[in-house]
N, C-alpha and C positions, 0 to 999 in steps of 0.2 A: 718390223715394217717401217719403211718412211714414212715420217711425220712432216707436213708442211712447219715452214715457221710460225706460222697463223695459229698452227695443232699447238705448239710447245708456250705459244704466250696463255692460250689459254689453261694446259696443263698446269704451267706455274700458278694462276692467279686462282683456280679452283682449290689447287693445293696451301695454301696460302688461305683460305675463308677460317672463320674463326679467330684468327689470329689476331693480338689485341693491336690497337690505336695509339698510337702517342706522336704528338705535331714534332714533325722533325726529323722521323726517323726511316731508315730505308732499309730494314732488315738486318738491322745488328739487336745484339743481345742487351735488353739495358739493364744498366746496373747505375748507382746513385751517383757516381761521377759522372756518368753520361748524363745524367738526369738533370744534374746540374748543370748541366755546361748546356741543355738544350732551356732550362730556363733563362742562364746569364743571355744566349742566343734568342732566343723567338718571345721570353716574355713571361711569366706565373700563367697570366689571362690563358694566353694559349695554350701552353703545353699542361696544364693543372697536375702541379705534381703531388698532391693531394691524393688525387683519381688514379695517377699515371704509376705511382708508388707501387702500387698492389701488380704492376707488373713486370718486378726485377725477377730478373733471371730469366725473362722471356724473350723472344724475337717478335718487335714493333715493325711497322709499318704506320708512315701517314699515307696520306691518299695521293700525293706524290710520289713518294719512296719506292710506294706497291706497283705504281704503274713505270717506273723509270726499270726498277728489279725484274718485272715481267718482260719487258722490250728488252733488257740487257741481255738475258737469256740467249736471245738471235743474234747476239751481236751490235742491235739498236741503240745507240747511245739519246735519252733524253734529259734533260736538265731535272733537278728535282725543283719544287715549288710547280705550282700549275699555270702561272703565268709565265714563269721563262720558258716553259716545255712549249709551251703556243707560240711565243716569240721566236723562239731560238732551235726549234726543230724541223728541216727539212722536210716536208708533206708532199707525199704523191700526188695526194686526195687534199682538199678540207672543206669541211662548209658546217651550214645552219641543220640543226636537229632533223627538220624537215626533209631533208635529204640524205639521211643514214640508210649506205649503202647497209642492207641488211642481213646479206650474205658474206659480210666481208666482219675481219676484227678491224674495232678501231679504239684509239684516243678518245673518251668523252669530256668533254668540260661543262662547267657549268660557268657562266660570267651574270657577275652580280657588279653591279655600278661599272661598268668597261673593262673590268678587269677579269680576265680568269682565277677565282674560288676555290676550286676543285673541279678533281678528275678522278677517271674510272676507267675499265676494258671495256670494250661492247665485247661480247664473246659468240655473239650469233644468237640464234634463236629468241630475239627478244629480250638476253640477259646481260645483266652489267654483275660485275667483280670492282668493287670498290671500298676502301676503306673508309667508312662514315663516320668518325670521331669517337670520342674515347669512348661512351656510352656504347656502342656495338661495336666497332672494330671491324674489322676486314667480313664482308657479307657479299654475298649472292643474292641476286634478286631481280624483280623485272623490269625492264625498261620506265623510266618513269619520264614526270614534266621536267625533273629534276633539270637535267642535260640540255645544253643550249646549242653546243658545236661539236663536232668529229672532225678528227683526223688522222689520216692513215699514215704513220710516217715512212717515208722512202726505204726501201730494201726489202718491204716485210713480203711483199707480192712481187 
């Protein structure tokens, strides 16, 4: 049966829950060269390769990566980090939380000091797919205050 493109972002990011956390990463396998090269890039603080260690051999997601991977699926091209995806992405749609079309999937962000933080899928029903840092990793869950902005980037509807 046909699947909208809306069906298949959400497919992927549902399929994709559990999957662990590491700042940086967009669905590759890490292994300790990577590991390195995403501290010599983003920082020890962030990426804690302490924490992030215990998951070689796996396939990471940050909370960008997971949401730029889910969109690319339809052919969606998004920036990875959370602030160039808002700058630099085409939007059908966008606005304040308040206005979360709720029938519709979207881009969530959250902005802390002007900047966008992090992001997630809205997947309907109330539920976000997002990767929450290394500590839980790629989760499902429900809508919270978390989320400040959406938007729907161009092509998906």
């Amino acid at each position: 049966t046909f699947c909208g493109k809306d069906q298949l972002v959400i497919d992927f990011a549902l399929s994709r829950v559990g999957y662990p956390y590491v700042w940086g990463t967009y669905g590759q396998k890490l292994t300790e060269s990577l590991l390195n090269q995403l501290v010599a890039k983003h920082g020890a603080a962030n990426v804690q390769p302490d924490k992030a260690r215990k998951f070689i051999g796996r396939v990471c997601y940050d909370c960008a990566g997971l949401v730029a991977k889910a969109f690319n699926t339809v052919g969606i091209r998004l920036a990875t980090g959370a602030s160039s995806a808002w700058r630099n992405t085409n939007w059908a749609s966008s606005g304040a939380i308040n206005n979360l079309p709720k029938d519709k999937v979207c881009v969530l962000y959250q902005q802390k000091n002007g900047k966008m933080q992090h992001t997630g899928i809205y997947i309907k029903g109330n539920q976000v797919v997002h990767a929450n840092g290394i500590d839980r990793g790629v989760v499902k869950e429900s809508l919270t205050g978390l989320w400040t902005h959406w938007g729907i980037p161009s092509g998906l509807y």
